[in-house]
DSSP file (Angstrom, degrees, kcal/mol; ACC not computed):
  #  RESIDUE AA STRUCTURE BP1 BP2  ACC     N-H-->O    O-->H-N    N-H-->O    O-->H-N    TCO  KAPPA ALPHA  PHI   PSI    X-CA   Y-CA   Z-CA
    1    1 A X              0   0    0      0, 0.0     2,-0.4     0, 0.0     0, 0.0   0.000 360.0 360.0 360.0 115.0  -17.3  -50.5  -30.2
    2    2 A X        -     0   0    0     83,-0.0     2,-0.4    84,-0.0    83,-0.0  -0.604 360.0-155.6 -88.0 160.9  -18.4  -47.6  -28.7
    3    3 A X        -     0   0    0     -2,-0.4     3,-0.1     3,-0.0     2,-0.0  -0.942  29.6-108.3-130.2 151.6  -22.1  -46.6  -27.9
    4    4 A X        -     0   0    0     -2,-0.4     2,-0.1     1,-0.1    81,-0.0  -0.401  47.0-101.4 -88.3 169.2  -23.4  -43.2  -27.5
    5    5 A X        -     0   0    0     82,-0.1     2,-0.6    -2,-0.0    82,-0.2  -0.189  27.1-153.3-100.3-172.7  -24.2  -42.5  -23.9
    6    6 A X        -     0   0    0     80,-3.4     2,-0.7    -3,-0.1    -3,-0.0  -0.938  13.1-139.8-121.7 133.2  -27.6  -42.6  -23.0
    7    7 A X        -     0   0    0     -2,-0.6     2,-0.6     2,-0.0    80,-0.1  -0.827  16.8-172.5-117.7 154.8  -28.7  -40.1  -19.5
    8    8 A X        -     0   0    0     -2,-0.7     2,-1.1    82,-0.1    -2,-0.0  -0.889  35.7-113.7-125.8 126.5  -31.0  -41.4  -17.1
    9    9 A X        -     0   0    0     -2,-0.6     3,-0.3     1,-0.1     4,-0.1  -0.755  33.1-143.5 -82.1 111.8  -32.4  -39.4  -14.3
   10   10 A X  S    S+     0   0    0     -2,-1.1    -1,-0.1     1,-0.2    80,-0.0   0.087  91.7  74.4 -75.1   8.1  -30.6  -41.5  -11.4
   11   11 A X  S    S+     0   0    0      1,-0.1    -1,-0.2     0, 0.0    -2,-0.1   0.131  94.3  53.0 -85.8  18.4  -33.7  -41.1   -9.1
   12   12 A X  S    S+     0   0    0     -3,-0.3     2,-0.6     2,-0.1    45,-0.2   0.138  87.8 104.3-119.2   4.1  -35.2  -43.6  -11.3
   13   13 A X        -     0   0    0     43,-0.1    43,-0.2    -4,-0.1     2,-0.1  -0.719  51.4-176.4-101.7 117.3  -32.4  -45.8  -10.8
   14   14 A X        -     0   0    0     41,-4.1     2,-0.3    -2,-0.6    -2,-0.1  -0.379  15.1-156.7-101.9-156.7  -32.9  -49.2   -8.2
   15   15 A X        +     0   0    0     39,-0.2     2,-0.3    -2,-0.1    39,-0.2  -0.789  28.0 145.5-161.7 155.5  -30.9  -51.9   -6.8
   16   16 A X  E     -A   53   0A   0     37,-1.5    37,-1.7    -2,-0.3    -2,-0.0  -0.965  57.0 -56.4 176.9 140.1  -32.3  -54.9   -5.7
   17   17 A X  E     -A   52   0A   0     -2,-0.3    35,-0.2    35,-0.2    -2,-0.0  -0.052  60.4-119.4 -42.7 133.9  -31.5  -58.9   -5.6
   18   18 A X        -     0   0    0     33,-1.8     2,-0.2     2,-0.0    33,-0.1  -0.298  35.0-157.4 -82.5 157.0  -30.8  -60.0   -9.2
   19   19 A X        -     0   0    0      1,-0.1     3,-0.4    33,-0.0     4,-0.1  -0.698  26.8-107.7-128.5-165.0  -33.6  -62.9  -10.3
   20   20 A X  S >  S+     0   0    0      1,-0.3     3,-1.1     2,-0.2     4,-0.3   0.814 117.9  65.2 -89.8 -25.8  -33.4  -65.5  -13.0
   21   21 A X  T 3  S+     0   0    0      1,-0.2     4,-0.4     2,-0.1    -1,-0.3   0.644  89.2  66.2 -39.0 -39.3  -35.7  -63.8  -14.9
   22   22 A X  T 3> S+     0   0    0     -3,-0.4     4,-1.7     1,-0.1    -1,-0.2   0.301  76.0  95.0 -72.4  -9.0  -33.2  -61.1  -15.2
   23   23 A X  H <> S+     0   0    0     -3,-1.1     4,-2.6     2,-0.2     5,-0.2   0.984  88.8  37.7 -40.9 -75.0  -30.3  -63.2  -17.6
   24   24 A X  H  > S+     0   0    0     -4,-0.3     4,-2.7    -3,-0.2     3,-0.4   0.980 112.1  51.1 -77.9 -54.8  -31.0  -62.3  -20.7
   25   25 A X  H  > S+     0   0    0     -4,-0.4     4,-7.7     1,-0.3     5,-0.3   0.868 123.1  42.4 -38.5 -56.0  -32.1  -58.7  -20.4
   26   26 A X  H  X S+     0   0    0     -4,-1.7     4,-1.5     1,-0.3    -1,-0.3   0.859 105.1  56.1  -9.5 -82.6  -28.6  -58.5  -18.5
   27   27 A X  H  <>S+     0   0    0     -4,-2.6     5,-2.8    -3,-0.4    -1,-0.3   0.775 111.6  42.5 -51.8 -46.9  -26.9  -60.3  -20.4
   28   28 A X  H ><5S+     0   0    0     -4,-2.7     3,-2.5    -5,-0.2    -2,-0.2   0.966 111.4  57.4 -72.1 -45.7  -27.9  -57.8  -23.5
   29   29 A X  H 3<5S+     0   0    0     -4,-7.7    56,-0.5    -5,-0.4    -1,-0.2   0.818 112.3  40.0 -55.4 -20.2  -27.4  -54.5  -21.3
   30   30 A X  T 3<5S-     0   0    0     -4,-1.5    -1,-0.3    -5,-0.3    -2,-0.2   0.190 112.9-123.6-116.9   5.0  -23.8  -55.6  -20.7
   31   31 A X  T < 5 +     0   0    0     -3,-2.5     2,-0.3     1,-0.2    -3,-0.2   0.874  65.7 141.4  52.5  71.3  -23.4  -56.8  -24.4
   32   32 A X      < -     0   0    0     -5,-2.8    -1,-0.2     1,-0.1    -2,-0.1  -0.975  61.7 -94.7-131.5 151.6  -22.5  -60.3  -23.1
   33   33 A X     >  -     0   0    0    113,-0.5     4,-0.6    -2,-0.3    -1,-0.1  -0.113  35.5-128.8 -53.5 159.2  -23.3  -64.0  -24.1
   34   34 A X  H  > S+     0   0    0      2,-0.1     4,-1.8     1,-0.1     3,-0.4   0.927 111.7  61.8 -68.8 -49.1  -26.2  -65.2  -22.2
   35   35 A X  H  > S+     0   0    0      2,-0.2     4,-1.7     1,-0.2     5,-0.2   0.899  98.9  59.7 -45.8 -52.1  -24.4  -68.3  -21.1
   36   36 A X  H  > S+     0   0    0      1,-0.2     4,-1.4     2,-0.2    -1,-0.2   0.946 114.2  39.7 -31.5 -41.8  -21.6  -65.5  -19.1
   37   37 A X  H  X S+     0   0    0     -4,-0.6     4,-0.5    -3,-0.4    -1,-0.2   0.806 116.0  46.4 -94.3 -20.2  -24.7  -64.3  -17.1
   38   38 A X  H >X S+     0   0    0     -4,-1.8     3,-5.0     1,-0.2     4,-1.7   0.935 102.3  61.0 -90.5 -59.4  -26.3  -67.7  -16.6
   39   39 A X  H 3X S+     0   0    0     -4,-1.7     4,-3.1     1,-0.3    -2,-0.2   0.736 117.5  46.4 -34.8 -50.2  -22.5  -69.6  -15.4
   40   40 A X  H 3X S+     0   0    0     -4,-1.4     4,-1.0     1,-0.2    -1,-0.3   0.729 106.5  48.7 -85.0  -1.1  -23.3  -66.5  -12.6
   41   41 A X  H <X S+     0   0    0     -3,-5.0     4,-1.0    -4,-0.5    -1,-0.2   0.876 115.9  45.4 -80.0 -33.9  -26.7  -67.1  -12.0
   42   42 A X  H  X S+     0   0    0     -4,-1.7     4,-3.5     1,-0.2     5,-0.2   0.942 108.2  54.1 -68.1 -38.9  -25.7  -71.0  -11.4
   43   43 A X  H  X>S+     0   0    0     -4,-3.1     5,-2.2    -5,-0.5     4,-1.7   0.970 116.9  40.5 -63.1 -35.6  -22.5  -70.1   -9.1
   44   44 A X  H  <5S+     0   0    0     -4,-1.0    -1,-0.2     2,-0.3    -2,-0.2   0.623 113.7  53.2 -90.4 -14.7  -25.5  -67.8   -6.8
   45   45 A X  H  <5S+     0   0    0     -4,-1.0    -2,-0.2     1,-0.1    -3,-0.1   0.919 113.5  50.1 -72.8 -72.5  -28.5  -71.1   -7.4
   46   46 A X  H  <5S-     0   0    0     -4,-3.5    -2,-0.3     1,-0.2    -3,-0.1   0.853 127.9-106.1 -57.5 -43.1  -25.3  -73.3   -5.8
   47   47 A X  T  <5S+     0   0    0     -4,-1.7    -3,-0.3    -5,-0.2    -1,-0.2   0.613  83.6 119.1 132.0 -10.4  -24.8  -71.0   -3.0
   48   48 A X  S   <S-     0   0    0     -5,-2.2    20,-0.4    -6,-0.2     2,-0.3   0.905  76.3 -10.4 -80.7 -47.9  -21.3  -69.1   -4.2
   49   49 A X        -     0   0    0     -9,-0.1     2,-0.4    -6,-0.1    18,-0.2  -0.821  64.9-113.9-138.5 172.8  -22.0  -65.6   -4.5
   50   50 A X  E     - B   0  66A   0     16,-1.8    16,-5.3    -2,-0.3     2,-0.3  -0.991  22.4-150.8-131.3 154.3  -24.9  -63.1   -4.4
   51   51 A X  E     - B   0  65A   0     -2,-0.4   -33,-1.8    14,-0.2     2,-0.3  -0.853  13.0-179.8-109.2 115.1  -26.1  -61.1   -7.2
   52   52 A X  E     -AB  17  64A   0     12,-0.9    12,-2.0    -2,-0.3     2,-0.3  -0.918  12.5-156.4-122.2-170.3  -27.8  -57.7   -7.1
   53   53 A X  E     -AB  16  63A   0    -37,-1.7   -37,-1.5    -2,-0.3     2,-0.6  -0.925  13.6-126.3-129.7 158.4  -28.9  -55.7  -10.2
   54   54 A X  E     - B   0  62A   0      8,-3.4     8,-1.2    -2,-0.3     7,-1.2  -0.943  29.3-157.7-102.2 133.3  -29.7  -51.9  -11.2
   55   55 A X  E     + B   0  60A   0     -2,-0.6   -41,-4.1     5,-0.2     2,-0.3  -0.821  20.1 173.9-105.4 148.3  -32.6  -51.5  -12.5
   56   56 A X  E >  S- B   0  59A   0      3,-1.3     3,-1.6    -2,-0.4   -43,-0.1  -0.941  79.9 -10.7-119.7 145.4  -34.0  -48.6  -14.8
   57   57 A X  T 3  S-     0   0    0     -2,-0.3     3,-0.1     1,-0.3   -44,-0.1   0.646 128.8 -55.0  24.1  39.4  -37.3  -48.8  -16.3
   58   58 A X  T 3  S+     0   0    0      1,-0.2     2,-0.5     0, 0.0    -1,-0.3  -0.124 115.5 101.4 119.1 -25.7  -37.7  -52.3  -15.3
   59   59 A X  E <  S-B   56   0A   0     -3,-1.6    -3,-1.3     1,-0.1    -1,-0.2  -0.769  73.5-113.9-118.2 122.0  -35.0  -53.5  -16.8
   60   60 A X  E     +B   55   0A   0     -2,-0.5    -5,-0.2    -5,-0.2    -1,-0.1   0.316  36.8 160.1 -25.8 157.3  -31.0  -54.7  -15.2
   61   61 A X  E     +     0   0A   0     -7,-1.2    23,-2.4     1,-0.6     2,-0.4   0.398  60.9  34.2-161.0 -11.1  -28.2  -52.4  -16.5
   62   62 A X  E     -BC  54  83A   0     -8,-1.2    -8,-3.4    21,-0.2    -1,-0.6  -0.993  58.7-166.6-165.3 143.9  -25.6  -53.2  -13.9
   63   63 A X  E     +BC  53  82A   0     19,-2.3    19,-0.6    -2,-0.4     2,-0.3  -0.968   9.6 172.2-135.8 137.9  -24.6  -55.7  -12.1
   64   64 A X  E     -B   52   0A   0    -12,-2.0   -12,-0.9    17,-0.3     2,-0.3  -0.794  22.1-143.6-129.5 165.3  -22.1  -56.5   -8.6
   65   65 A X  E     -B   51   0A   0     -2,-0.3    14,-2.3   -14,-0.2     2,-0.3  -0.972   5.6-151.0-156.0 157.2  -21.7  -59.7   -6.8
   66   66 A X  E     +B   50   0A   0    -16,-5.3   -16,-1.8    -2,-0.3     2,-0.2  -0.871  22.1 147.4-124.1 132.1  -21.2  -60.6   -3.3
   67   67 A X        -     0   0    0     -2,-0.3    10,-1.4   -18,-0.2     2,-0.3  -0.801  36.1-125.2-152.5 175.9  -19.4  -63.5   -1.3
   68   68 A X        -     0   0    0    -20,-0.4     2,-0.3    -2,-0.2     8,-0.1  -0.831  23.9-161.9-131.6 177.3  -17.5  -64.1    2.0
   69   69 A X    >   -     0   0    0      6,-0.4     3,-0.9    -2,-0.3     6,-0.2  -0.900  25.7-128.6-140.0 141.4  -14.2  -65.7    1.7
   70   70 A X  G >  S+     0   0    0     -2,-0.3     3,-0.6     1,-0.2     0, 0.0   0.556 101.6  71.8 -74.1   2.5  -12.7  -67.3    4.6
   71   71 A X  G 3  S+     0   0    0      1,-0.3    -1,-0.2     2,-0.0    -3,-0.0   0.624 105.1  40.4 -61.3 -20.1   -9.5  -65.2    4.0
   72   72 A X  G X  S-     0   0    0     -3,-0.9     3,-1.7     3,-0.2    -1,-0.3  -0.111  83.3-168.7-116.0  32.5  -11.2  -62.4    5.0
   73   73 A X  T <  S+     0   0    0     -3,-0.6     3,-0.1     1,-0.2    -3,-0.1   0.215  74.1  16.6 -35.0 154.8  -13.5  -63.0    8.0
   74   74 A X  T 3  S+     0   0    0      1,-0.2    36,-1.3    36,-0.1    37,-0.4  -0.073 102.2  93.1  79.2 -21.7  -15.6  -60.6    8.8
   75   75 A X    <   -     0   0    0     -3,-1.7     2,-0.5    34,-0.2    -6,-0.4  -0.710  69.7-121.4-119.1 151.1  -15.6  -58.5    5.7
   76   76 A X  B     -d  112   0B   0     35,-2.5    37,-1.3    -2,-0.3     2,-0.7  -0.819  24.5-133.9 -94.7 118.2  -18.0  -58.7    2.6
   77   77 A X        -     0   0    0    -10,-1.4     2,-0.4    -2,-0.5   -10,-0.2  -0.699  15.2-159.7 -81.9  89.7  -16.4  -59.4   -0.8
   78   78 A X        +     0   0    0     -2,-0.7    37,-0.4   -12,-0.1     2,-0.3  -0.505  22.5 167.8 -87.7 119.3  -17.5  -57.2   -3.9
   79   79 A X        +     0   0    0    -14,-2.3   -14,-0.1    -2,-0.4    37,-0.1  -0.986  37.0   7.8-129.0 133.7  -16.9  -58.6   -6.9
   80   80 A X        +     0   0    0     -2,-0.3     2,-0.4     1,-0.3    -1,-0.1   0.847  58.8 172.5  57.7  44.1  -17.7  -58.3  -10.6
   81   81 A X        +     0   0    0    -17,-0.1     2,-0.3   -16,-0.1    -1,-0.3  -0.713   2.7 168.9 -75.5 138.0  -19.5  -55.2  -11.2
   82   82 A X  E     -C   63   0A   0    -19,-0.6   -19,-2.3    -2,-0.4     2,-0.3  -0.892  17.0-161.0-150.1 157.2  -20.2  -54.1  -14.5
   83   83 A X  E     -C   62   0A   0     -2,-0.3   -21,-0.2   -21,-0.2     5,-0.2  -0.989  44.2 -86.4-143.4 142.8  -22.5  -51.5  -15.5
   84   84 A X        -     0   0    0    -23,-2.4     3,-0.2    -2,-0.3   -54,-0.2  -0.187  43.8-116.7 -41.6 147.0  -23.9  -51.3  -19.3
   85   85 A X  S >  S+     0   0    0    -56,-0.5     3,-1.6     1,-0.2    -1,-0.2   0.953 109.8  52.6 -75.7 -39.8  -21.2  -49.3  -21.4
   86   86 A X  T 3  S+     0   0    0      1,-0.3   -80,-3.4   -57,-0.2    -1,-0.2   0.788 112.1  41.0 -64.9  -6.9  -23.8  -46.4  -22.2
   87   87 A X  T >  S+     0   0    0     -3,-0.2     3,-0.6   -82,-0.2     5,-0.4   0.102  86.8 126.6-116.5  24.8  -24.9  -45.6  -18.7
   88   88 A X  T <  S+     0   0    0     -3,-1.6    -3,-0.0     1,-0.3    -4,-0.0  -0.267  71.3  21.4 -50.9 164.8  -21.3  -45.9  -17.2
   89   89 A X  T 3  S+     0   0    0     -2,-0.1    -1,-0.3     1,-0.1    -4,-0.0   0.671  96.6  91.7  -8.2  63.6  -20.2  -42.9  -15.2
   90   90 A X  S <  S-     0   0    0     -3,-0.6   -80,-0.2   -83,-0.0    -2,-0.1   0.202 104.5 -92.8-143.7  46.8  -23.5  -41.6  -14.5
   91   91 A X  S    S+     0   0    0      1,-0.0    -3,-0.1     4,-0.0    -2,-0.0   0.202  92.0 111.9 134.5 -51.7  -23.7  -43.5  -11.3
   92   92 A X  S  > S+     0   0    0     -5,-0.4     4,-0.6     1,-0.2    -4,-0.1   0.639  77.3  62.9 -82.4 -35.5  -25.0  -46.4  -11.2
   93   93 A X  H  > S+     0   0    0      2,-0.2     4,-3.2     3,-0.1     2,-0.6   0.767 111.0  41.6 -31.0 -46.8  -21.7  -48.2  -10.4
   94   94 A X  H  4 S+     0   0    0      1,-0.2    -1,-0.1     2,-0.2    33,-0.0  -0.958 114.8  59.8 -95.4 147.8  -21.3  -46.0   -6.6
   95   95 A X  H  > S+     0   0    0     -2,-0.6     4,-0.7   -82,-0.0    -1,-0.2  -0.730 110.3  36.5 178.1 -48.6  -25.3  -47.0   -6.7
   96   96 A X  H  X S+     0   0    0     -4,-0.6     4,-2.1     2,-0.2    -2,-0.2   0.900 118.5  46.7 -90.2 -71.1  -24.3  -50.7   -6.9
   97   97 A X  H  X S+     0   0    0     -4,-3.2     4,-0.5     2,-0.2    -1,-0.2   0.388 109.8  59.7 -72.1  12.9  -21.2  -50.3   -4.5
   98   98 A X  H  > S+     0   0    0      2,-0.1     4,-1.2     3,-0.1     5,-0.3   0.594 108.3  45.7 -95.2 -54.5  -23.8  -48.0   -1.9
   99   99 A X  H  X S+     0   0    0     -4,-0.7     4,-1.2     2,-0.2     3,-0.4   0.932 113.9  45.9 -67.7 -29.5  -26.0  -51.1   -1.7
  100  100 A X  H >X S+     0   0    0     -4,-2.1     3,-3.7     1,-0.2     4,-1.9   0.972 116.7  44.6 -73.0 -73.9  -22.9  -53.7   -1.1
  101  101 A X  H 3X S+     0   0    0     -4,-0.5     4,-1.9     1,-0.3    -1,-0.2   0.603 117.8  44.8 -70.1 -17.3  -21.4  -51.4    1.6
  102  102 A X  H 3X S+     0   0    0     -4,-1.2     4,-1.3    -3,-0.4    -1,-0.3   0.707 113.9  51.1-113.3 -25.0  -25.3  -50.9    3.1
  103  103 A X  H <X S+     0   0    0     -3,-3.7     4,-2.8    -4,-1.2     6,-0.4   0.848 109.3  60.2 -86.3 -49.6  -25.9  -55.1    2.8
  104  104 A X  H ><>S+     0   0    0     -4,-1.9     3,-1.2    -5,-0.3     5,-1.2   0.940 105.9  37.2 -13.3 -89.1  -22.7  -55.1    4.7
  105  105 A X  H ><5S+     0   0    0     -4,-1.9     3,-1.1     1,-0.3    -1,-0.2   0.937 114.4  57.0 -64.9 -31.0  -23.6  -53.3    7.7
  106  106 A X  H 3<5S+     0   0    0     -4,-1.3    -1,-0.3     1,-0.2    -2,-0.2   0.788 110.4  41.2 -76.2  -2.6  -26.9  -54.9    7.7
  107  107 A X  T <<5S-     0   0    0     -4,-2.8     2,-0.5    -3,-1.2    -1,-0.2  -0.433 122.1-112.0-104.5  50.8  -25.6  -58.7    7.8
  108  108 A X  T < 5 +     0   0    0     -3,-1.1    -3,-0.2     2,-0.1    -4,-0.1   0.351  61.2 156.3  14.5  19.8  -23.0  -57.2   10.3
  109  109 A X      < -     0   0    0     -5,-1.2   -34,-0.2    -2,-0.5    -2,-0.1  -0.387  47.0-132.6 -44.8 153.3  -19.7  -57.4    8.3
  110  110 A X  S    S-     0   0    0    -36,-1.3     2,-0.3     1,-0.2   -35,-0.2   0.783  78.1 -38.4 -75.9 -42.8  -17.1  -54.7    9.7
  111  111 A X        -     0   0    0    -37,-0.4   -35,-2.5    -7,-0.1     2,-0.4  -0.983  62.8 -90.3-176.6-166.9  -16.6  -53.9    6.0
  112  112 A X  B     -d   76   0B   0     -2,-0.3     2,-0.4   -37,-0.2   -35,-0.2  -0.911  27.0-166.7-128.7 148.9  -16.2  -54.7    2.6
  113  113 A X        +     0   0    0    -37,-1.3   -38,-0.0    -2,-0.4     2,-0.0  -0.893   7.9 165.5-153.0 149.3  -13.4  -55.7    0.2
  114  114 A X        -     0   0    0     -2,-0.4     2,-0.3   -37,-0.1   -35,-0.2  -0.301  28.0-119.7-120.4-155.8  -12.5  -56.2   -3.4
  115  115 A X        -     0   0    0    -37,-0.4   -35,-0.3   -38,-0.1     2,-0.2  -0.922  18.0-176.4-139.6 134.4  -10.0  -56.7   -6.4
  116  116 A X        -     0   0    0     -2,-0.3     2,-0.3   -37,-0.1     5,-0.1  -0.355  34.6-113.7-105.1 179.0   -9.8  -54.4   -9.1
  117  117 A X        -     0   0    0     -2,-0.2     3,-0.3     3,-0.1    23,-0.1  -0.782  30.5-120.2-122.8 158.9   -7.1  -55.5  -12.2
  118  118 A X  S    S+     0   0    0     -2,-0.3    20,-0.0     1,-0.2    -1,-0.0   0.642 110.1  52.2-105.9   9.8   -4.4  -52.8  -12.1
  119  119 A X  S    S+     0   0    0      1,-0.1     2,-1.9     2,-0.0    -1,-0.2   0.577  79.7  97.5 -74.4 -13.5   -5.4  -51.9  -16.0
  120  120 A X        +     0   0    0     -3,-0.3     4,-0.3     1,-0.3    -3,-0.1  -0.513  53.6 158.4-144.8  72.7   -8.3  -51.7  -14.9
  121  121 A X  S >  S+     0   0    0     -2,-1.9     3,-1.0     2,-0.2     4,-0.3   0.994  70.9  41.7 -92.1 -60.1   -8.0  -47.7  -14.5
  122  122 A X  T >> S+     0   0    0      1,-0.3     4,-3.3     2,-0.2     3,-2.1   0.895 117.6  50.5 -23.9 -55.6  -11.8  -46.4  -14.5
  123  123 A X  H 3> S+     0   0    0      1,-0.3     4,-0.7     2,-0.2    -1,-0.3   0.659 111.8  48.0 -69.2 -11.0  -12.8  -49.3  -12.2
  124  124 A X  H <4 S+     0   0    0     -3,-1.0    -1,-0.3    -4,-0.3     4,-0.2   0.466 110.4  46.7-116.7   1.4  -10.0  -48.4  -10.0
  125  125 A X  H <> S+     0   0    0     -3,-2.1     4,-5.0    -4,-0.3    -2,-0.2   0.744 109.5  53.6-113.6 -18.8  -10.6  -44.5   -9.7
  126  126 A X  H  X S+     0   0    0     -4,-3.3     4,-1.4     2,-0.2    -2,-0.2   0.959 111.0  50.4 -66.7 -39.0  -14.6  -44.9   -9.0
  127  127 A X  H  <>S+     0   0    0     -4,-0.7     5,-0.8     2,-0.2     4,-0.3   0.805 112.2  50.9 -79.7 -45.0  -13.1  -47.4   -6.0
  128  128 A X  H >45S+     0   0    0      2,-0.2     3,-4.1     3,-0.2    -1,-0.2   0.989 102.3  52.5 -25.1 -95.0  -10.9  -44.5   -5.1
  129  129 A X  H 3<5S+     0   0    0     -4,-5.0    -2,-0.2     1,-0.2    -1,-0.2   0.736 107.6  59.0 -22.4 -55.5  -13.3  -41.9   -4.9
  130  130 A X  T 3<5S-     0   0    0     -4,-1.4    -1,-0.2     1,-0.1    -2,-0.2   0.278 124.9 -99.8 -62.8  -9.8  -15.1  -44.2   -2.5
  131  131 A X  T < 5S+     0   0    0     -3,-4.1    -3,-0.2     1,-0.4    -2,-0.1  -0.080  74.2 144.0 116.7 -32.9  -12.5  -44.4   -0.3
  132  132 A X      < -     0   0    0     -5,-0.8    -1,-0.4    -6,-0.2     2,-0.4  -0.076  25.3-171.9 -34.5 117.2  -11.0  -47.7   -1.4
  133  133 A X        -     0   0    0     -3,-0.1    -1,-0.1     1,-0.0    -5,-0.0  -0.895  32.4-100.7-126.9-179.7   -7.5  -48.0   -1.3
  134  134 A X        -     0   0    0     -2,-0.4     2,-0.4   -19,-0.0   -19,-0.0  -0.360  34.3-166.4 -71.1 166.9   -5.0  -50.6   -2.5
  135  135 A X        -     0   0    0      2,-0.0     2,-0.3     0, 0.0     0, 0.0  -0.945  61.3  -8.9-157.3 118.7   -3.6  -53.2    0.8
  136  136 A X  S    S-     0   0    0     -2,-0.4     2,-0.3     2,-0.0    -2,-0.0  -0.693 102.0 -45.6  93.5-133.0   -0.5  -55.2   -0.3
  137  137 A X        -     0   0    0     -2,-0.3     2,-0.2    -3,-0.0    -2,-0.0  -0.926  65.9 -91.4-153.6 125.8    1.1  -55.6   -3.4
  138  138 A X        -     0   0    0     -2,-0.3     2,-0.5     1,-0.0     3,-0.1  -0.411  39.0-146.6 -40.1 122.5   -0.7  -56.4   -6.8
  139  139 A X        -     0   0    0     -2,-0.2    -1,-0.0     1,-0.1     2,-0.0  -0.769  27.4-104.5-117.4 130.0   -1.1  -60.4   -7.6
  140  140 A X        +     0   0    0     -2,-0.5     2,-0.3   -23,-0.1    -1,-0.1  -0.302  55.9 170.9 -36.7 132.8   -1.0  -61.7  -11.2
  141  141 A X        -     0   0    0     -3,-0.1     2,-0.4     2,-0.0    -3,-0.0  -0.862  19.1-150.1-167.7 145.5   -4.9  -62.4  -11.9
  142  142 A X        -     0   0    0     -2,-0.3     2,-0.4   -25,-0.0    -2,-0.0  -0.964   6.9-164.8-138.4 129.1   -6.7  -63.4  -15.1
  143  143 A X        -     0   0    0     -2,-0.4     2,-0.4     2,-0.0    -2,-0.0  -0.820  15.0-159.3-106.9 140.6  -10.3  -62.8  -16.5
  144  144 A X        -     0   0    0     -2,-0.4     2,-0.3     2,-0.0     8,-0.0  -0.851  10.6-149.5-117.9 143.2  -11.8  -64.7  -19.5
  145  145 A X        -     0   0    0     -2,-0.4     2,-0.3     7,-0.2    -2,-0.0  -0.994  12.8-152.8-131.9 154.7  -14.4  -64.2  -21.6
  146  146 A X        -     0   0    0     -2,-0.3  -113,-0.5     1,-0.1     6,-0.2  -0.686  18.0-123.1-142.3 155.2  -16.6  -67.2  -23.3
  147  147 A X    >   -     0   0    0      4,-0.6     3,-3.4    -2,-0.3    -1,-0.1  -0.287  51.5 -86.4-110.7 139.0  -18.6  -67.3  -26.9
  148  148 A X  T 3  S+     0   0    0      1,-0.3     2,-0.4    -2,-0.2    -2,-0.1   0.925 136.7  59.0 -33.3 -73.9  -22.7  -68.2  -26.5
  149  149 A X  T 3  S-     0   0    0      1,-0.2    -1,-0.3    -3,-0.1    -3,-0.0   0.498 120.3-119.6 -52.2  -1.7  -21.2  -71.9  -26.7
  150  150 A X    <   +     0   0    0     -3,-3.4    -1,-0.2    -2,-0.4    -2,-0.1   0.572  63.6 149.6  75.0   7.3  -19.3  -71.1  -23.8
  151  151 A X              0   0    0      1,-0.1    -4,-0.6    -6,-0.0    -1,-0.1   0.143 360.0 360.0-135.6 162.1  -16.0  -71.7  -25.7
  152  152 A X              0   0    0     -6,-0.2    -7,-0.2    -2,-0.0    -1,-0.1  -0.147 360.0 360.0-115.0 360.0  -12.7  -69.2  -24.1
């Protein structure tokens, strides 16, 4: 499905710790079940990751999440950013990866690092721009996506 794109003056644009309050609205901007967005609200209640959101006009549109892994000491892991499809590239993505890289240096990590899929060709040239590059060899990895009921 495509959606026409929508533009947003990007000084109007926040980012700021996702709340619970924030699920469904989410959930719709990112044309996902609700149940997707709450299974990540639960993993960040338990203590797994942290969430933040971009807001426009009150309301999420993007989302990242944040972890440590103990493979990596020192470095902050960004994972699962998604940005709404009609406000994709106009921002709000390096907006989202500005605020990881900026919670980074303020909980002293040395730096931050993620996983991209290696279809995963948009997501992988904004990462680019930003200075990201690939380290190693690509690993086999698989993403699911689950039905309101939660169902795969």
């Amino acid at each position: 499905m495509r959606y026409p794109r929508v533009m947003v003056d990007m000084s109007l644009v926040t980012v700021r710790e996702m709340r619970g309050e924030d699920i469904e609205a989410l959930a719709e901007a990112l044309n996902w079940p609700w149940r997707g967005i709450d299974r990540r609200w639960q993993e960040l209640v338990a203590g797994y990751r942290e969430m933040f959101v971009a807001v426009v006009d009150s309301r999420p549109v993007g989302v990242v999440s944040v972890n440590e892994r103990e493979e990596h000491p020192g470095l902050l892991h960004l994972f699962a950013l998604d940005v709404g499809e009609p406000l994709r590239n106009r921002g709000i993505g390096t907006q989202l990866i500005d605020h990881v890289e900026a919670e980074a240096r303020r909980s002293g990590h040395s730096g931050v690092y993620l996983e991209v899929g290696v279809n995963n060709h948009a997501a992988r040239r904004l990462y680019e721009r930003r200075g990201y590059s690939q380290d190693g060899r690509p690993l086999p990895n698989s993403w699911n996506r689950y039905d309101e009921e939660g169902n795969f």
